[in-house]
OpenMM code with the backbone's topology and positions (N, CA, C; nanometers):
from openmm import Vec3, app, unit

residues = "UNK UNK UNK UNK UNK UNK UNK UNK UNK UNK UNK UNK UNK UNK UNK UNK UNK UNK UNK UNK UNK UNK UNK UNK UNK UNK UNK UNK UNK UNK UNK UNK UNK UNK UNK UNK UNK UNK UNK UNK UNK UNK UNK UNK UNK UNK UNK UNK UNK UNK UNK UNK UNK UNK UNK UNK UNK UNK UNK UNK UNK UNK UNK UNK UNK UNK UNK UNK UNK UNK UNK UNK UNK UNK UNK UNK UNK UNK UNK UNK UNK UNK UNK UNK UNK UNK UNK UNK UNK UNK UNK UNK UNK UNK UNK UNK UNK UNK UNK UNK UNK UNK UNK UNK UNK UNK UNK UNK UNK UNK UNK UNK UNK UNK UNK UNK UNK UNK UNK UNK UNK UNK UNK UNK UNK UNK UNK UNK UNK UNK UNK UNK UNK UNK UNK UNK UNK UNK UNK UNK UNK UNK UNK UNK UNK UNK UNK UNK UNK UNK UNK UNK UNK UNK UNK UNK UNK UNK UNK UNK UNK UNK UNK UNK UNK UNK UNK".split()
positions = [
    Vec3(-0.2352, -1.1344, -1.4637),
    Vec3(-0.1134, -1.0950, -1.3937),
    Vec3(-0.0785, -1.2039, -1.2932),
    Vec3(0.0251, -1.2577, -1.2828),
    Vec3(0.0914, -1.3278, -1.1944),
    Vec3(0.1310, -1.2601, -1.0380),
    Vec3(0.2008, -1.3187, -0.9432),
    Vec3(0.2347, -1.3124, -0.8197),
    Vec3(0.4052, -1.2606, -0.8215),
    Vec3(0.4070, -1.2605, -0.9666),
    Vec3(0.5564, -1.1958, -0.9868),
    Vec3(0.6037, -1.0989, -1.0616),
    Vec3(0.7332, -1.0019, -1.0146),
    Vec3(0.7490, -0.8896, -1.0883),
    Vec3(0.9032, -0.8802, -1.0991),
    Vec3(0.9346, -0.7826, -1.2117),
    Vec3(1.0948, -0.8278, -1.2795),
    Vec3(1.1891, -0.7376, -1.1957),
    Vec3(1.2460, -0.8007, -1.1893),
    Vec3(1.4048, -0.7436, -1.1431),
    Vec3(1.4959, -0.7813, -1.2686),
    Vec3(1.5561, -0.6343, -1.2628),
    Vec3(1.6438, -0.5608, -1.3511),
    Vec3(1.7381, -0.5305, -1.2643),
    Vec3(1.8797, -0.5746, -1.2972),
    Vec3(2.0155, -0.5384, -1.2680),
    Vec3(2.1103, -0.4934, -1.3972),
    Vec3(2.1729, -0.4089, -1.3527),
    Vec3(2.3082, -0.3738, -1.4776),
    Vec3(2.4180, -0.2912, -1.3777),
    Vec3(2.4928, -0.3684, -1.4306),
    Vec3(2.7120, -0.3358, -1.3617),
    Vec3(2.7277, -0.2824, -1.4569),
    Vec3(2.8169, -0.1846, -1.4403),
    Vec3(2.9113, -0.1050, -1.5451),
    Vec3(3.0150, -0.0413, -1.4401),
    Vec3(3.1616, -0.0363, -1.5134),
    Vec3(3.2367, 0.0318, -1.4607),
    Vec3(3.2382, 0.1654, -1.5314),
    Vec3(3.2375, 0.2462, -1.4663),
    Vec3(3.2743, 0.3704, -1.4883),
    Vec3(3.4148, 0.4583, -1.5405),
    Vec3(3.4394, 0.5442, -1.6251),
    Vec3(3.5657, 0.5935, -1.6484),
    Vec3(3.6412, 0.6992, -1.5664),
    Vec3(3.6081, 0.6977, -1.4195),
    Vec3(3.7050, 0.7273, -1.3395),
    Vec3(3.5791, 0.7881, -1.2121),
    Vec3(3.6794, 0.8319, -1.1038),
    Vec3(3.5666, 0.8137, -1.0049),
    Vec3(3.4526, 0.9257, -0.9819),
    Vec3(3.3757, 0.8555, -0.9121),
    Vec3(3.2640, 0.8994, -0.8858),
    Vec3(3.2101, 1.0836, -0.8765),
    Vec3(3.3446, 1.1212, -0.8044),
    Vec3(3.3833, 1.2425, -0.8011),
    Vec3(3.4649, 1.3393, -0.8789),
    Vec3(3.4865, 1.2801, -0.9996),
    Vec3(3.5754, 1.3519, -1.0670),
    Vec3(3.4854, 1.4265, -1.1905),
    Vec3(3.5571, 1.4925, -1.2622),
    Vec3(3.4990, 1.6272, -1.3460),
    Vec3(3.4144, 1.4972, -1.4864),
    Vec3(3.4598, 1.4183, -1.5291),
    Vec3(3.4319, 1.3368, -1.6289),
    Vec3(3.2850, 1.2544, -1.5785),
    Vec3(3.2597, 1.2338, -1.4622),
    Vec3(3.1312, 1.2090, -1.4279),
    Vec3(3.0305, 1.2879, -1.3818),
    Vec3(3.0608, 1.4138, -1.3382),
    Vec3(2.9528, 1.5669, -1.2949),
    Vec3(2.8548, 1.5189, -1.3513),
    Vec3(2.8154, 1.5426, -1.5296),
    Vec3(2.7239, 1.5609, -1.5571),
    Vec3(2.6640, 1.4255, -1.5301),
    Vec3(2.6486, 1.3352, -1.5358),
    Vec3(2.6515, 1.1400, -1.5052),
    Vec3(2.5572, 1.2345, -1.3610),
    Vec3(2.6016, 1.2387, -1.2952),
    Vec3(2.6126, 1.2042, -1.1346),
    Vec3(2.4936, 1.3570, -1.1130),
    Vec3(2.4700, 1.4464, -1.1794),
    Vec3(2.4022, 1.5941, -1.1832),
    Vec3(2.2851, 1.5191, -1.2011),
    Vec3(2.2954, 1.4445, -1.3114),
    Vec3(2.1141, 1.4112, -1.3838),
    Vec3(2.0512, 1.2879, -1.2806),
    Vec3(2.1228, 1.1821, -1.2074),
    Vec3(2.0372, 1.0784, -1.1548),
    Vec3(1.9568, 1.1092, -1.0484),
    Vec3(1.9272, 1.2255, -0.9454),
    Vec3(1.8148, 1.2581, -0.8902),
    Vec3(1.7020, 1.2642, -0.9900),
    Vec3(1.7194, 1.3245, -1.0874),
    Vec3(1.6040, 1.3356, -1.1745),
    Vec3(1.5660, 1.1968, -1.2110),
    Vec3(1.6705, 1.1397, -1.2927),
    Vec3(1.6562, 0.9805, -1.3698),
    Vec3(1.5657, 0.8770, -1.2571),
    Vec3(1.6280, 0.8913, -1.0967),
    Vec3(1.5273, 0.8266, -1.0262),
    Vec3(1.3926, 0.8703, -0.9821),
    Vec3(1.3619, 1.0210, -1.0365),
    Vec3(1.2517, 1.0363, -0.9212),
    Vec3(1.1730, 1.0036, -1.0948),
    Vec3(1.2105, 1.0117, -1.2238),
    Vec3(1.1438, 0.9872, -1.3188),
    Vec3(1.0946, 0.8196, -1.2961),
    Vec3(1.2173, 0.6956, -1.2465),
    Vec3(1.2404, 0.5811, -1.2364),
    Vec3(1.0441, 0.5690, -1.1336),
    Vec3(1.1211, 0.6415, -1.0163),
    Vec3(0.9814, 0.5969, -0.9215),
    Vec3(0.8063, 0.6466, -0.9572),
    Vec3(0.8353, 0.7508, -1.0338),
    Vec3(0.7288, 0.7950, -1.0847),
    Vec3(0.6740, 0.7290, -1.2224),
    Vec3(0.7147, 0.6289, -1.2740),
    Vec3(0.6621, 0.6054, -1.3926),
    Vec3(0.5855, 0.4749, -1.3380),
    Vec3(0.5018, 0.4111, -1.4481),
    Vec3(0.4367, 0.3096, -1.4221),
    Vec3(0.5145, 0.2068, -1.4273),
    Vec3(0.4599, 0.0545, -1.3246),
    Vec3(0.5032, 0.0067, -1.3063),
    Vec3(0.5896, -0.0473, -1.2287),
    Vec3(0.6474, 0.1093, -1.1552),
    Vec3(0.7641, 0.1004, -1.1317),
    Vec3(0.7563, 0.0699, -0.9729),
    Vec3(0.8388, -0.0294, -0.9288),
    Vec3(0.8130, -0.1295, -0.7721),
    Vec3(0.9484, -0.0452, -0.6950),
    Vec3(1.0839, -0.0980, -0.6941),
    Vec3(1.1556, -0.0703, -0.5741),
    Vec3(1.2571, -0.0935, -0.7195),
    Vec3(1.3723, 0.0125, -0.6326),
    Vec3(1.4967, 0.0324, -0.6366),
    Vec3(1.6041, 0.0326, -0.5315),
    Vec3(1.7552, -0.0409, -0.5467),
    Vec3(1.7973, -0.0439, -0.4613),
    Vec3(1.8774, 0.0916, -0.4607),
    Vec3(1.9178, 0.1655, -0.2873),
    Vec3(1.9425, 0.2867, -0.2258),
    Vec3(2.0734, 0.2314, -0.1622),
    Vec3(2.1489, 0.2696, -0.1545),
    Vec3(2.3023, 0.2997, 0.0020),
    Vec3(2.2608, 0.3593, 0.0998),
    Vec3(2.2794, 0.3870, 0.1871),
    Vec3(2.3050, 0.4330, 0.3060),
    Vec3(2.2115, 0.5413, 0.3101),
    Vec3(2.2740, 0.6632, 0.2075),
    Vec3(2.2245, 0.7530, 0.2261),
    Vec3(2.0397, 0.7612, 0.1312),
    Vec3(2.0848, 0.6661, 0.0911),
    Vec3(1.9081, 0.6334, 0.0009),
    Vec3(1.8584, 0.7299, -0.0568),
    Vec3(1.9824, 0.8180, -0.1643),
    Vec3(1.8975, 0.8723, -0.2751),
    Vec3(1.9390, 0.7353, -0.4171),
    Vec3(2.0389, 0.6908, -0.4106),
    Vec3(2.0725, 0.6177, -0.5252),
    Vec3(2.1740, 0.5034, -0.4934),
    Vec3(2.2140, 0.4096, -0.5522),
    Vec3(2.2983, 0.3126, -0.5583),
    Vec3(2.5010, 0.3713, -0.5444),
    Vec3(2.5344, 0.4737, -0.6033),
    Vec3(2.6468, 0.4936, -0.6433),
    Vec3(2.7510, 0.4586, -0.5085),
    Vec3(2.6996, 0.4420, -0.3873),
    Vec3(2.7835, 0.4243, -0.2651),
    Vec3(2.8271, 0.2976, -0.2516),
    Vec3(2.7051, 0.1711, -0.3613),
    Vec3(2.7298, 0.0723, -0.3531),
    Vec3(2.8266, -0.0289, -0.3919),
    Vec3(2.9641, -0.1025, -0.3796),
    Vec3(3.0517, -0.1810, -0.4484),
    Vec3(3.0181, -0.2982, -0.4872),
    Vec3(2.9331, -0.3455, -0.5827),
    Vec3(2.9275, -0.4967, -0.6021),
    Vec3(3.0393, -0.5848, -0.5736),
    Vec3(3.1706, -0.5218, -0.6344),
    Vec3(3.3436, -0.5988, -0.5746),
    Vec3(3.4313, -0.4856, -0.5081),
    Vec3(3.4365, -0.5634, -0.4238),
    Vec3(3.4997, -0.4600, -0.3028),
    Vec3(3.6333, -0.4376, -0.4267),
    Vec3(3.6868, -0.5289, -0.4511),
    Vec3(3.8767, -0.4941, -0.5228),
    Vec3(3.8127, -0.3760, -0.6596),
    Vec3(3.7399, -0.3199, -0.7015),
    Vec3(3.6611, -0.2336, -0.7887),
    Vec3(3.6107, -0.1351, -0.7645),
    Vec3(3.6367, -0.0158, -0.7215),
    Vec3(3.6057, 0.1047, -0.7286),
    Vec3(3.5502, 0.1407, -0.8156),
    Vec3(3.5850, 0.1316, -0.9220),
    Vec3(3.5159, 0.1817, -1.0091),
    Vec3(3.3952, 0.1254, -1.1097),
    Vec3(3.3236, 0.0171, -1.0245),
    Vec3(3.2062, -0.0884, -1.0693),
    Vec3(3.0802, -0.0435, -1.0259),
    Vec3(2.9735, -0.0120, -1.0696),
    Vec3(2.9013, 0.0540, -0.9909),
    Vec3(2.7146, -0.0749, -1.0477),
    Vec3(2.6398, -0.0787, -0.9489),
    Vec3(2.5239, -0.1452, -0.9839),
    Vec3(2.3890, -0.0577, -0.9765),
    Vec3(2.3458, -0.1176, -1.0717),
    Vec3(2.1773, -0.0681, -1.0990),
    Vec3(2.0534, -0.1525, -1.1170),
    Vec3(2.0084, -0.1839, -0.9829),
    Vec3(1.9123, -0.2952, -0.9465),
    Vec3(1.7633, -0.2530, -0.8923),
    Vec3(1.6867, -0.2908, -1.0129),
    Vec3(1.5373, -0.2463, -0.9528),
    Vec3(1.4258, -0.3481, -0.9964),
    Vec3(1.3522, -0.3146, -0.9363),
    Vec3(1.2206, -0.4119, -0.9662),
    Vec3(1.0918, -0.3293, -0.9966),
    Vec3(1.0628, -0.3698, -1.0958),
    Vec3(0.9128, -0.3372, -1.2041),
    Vec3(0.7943, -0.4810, -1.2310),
    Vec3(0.6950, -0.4281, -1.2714),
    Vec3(0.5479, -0.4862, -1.2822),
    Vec3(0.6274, -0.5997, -1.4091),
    Vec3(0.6514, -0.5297, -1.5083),
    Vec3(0.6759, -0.6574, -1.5976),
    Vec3(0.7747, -0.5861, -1.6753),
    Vec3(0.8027, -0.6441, -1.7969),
    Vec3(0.9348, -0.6934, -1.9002),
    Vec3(0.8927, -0.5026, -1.9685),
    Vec3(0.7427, -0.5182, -2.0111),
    Vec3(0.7019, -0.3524, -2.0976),
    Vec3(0.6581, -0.2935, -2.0408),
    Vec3(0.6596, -0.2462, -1.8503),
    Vec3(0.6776, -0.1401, -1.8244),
    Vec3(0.8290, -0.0673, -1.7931),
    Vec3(0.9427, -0.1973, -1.7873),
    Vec3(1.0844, -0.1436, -1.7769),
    Vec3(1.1203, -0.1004, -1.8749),
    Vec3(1.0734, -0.1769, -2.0177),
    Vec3(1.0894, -0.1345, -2.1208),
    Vec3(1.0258, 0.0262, -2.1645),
    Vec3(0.9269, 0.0093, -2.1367),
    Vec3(0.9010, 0.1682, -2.1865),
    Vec3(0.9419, 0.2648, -2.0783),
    Vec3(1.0007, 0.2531, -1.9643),
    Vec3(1.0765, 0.3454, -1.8804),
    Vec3(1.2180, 0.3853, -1.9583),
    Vec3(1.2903, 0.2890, -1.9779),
    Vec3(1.4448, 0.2499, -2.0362),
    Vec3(1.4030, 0.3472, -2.1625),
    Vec3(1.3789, 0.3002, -2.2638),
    Vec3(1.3632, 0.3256, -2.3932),
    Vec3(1.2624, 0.4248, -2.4577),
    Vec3(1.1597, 0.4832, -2.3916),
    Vec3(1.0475, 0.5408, -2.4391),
    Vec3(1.0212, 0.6506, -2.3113),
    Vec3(1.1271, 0.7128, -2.2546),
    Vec3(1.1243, 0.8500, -2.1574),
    Vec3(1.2065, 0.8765, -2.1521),
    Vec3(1.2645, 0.9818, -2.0668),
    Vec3(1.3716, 1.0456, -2.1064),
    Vec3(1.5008, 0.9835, -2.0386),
    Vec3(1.4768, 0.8574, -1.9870),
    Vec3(1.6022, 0.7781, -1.9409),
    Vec3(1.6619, 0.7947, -2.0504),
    Vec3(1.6330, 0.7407, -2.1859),
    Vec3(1.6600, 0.6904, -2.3473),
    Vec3(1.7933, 0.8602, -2.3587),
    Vec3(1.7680, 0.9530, -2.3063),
    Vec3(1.8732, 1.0884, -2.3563),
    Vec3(1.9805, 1.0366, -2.2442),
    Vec3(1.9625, 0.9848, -2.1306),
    Vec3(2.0930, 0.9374, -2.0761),
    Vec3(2.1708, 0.7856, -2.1034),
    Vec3(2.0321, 0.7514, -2.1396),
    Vec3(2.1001, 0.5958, -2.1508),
    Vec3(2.1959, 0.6358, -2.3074),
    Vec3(2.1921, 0.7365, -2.3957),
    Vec3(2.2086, 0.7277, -2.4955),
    Vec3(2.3443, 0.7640, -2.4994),
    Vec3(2.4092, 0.8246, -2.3509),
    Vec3(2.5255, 0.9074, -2.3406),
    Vec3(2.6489, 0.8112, -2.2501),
    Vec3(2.5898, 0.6491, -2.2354),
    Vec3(2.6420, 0.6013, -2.1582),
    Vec3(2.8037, 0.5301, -2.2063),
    Vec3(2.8150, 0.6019, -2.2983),
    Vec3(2.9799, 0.5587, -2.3713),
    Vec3(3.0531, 0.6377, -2.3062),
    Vec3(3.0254, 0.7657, -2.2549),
    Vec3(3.0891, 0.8753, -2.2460),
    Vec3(3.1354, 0.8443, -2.0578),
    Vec3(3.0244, 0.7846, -2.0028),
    Vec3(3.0759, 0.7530, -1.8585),
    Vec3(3.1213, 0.6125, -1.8501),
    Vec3(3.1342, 0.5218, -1.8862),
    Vec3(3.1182, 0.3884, -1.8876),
    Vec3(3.1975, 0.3401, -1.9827),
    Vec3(3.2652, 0.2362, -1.9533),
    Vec3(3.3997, 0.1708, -2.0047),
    Vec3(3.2806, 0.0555, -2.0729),
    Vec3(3.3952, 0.0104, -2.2046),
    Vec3(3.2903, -0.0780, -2.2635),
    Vec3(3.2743, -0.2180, -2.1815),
    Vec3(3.2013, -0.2791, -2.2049),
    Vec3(3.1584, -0.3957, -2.1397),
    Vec3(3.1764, -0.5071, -2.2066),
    Vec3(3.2826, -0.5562, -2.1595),
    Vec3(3.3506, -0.7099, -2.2330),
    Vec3(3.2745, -0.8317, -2.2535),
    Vec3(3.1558, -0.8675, -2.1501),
    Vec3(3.0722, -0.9468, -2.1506),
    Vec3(2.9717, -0.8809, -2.0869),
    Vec3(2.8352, -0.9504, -2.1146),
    Vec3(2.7022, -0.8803, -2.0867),
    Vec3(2.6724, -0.8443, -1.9107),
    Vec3(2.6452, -0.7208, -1.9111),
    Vec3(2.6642, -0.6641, -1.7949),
    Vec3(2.5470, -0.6386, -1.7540),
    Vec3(2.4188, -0.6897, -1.7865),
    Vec3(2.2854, -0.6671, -1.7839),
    Vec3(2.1635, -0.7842, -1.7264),
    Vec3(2.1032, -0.8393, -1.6472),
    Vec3(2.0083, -0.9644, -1.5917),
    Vec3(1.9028, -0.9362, -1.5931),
    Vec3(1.7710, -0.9800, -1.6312),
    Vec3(1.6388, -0.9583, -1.6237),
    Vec3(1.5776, -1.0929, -1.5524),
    Vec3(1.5128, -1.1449, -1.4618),
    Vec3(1.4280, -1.2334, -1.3767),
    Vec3(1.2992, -1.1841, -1.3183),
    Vec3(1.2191, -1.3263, -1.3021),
    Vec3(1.1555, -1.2597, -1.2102),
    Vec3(1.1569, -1.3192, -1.0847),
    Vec3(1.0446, -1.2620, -1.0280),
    Vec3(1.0939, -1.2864, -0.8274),
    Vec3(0.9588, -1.2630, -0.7600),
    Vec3(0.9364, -1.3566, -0.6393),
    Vec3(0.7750, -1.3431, -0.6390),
    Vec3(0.7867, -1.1963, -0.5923),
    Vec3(0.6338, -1.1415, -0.5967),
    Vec3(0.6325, -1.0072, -0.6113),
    Vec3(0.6381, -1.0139, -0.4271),
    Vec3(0.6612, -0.8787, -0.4530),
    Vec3(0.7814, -0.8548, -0.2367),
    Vec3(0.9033, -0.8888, -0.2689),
    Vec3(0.9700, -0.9483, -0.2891),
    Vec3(1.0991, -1.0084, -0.3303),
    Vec3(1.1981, -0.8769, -0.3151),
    Vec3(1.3222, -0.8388, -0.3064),
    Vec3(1.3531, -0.7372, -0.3141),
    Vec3(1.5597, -0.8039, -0.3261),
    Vec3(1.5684, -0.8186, -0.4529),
    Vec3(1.7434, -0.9195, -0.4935),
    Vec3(1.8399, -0.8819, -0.3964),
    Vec3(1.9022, -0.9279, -0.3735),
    Vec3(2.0201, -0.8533, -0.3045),
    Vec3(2.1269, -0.8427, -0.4302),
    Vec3(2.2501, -0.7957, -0.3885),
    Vec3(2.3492, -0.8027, -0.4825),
    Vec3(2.4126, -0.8800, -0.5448),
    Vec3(2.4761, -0.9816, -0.4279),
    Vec3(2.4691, -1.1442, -0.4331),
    Vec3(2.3957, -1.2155, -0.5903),
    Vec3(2.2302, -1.1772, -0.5518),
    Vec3(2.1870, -1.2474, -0.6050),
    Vec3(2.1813, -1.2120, -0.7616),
    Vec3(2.1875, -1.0522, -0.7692),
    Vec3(2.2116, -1.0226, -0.9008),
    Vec3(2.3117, -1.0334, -0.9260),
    Vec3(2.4149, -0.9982, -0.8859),
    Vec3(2.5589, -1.0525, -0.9672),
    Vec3(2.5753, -1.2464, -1.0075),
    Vec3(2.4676, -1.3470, -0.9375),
    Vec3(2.4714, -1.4177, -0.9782),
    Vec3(2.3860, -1.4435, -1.1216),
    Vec3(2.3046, -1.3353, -1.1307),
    Vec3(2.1907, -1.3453, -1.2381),
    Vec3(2.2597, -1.3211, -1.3738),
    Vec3(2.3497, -1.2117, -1.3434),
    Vec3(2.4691, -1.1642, -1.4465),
    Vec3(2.5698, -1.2916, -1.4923),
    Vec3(2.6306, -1.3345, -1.4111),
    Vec3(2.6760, -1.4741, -1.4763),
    Vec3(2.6115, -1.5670, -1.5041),
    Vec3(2.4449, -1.6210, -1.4839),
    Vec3(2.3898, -1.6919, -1.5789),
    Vec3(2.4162, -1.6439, -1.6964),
    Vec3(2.3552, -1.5243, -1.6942),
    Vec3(2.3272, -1.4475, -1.8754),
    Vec3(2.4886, -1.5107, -1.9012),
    Vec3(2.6160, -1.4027, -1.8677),
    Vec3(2.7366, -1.4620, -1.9234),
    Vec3(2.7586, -1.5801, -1.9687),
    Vec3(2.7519, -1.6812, -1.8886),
    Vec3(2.8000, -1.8606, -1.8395),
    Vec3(2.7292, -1.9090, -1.9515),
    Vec3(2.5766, -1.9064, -1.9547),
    Vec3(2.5151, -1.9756, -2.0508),
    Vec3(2.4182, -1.8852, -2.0977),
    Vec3(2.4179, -1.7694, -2.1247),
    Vec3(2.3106, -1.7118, -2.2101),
    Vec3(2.1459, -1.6889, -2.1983),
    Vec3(2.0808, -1.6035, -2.2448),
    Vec3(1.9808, -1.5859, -2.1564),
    Vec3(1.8540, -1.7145, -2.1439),
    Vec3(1.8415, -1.6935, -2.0472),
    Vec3(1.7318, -1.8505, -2.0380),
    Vec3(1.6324, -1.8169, -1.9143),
    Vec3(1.5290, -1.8930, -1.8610),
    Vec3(1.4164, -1.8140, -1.7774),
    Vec3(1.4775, -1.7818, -1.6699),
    Vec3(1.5809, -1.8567, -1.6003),
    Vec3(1.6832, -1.7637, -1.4807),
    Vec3(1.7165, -1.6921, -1.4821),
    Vec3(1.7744, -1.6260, -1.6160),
    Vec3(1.7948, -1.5010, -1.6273),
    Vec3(1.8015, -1.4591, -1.7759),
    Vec3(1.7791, -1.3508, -1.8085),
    Vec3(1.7505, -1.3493, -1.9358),
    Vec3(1.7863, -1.1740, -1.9573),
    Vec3(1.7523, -1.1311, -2.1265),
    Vec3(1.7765, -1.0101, -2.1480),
    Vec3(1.6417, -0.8939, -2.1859),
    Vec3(1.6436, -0.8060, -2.2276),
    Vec3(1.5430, -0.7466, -2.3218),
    Vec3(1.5205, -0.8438, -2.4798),
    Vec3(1.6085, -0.8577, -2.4789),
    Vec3(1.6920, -0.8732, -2.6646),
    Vec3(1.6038, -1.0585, -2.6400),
    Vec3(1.6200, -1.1204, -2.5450),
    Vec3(1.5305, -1.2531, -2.5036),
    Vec3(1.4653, -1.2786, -2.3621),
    Vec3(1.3261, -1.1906, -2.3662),
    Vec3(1.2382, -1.2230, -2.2725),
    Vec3(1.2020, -1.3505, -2.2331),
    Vec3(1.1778, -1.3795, -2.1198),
    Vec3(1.0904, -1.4971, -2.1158),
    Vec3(0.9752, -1.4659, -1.9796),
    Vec3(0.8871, -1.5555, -2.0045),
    Vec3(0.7445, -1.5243, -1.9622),
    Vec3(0.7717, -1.4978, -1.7871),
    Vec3(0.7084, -1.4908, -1.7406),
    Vec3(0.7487, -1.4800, -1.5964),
    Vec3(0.6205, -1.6226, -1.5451),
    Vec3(0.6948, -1.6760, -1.4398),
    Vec3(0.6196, -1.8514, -1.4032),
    Vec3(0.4775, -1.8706, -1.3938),
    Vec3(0.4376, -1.9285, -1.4814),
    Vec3(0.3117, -1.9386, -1.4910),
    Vec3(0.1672, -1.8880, -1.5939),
    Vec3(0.2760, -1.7942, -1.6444),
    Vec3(0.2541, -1.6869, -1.7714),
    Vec3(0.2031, -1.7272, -1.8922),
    Vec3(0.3009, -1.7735, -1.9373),
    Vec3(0.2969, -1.8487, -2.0409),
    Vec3(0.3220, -1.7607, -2.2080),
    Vec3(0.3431, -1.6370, -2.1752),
    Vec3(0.3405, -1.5064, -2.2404),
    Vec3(0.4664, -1.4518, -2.2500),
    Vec3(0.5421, -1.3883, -2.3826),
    Vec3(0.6576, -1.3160, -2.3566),
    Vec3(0.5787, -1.1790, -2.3354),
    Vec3(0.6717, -1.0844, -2.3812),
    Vec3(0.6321, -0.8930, -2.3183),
    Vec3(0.6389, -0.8702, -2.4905),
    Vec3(0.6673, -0.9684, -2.5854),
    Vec3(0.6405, -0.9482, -2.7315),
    Vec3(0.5325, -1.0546, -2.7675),
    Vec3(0.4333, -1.1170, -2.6592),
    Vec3(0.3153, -1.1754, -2.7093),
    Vec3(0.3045, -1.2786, -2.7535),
    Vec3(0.4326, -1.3709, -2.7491),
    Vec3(0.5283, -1.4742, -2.8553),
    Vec3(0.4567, -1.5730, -2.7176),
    Vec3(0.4425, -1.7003, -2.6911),
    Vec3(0.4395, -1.7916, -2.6587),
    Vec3(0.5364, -1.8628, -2.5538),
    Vec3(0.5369, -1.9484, -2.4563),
    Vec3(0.6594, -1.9547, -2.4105),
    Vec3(0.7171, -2.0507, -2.5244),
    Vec3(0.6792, -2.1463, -2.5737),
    Vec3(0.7866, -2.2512, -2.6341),
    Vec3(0.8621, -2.1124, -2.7639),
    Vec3(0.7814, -2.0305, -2.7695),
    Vec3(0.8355, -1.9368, -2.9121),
    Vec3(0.9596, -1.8445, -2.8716),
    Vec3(0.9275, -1.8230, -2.7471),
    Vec3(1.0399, -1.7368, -2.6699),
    Vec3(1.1561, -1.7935, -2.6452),
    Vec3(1.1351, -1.9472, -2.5998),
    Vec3(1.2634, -2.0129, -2.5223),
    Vec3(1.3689, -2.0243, -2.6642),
    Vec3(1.5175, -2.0031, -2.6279),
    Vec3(1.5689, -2.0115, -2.7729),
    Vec3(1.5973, -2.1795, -2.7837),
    Vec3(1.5935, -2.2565, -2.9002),
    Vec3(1.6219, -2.4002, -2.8951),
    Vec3(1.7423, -2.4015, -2.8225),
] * unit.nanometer
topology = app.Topology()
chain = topology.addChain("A")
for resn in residues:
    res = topology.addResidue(resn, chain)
    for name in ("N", "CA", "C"):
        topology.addAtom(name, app.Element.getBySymbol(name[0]), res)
């Protein structure tokens, strides 16, 4: 194990606000989705608003109301992964057409950060336009293309770094 752990960000705009009848059920289930988030393995820090049960208070762009961010930090690449995909996030993540406007370009950043590290918004919305700008690479990268975290030398699929990096 290394001195570093992943931060995970994802933007999505939403299909209308926060408070309206089309997001209830969205907005009913994420006490659960986070206390599942903090309780699973792996699982390091999430960013809170004000009131510090969840992110939704937060504006990544002020001119955007309706943009909302989801920024946390985990042990590595397959314990986010089996949180996301392999618990019961996977029954909400599965419903996210229904709240969430489609996403024109990739709305998703994976890095890592020495462990304590804690991104600001800033820094993930810059992580998001690597992925966009030039695609995923060890600054920032996706699920779909891991890369090792510094010093590693290992993807989270066991692959090598030269096997991971795409030519």
């Amino acid at each position: 194990m290394t001195g570093y752990h992943l931060a995970q960000v994802n933007i999505g705009r939403i299909v209308a606000p926060l408070g309206g009848p089309e997001l209830a059920d969205f907005v009913a289930q994420l006490p659960e989705i986070n206390a599942l988030a903090e309780g699973s393995p792996g699982f390091v820090w999430r960013m809170v608003d004000d009131d510090g049960a969840d992110a939704t208070g937060l504006r990544p762009d002020a001119d955007d109301d309706l943009l909302l961010i989801n920024l946390s930090v985990w042990e590595s690449v397959e314990t986010l992964r089996d949180f996301t995909y392999r618990s019961d996030h996977l029954r909400v993540l599965s419903r996210r057409r229904e709240w969430f406007q489609p996403a024109s370009a990739p709305s998703q950043a994976l890095w890592w950060v020495p462990a304590g590290h804690r991104p600001s918004v800033a820094e993930s919305l810059d992580r998001v336009a690597l992925v966009r700008e030039h695609g995923p690479g060890p600054a920032a990268f996706t699920f779909r293309h891991p890369y090792p975290a510094p010093g590693d030398g290992v993807t989270a699929g066991g692959e090598t770094a030269d096997r991971a990096a795409p030519a």
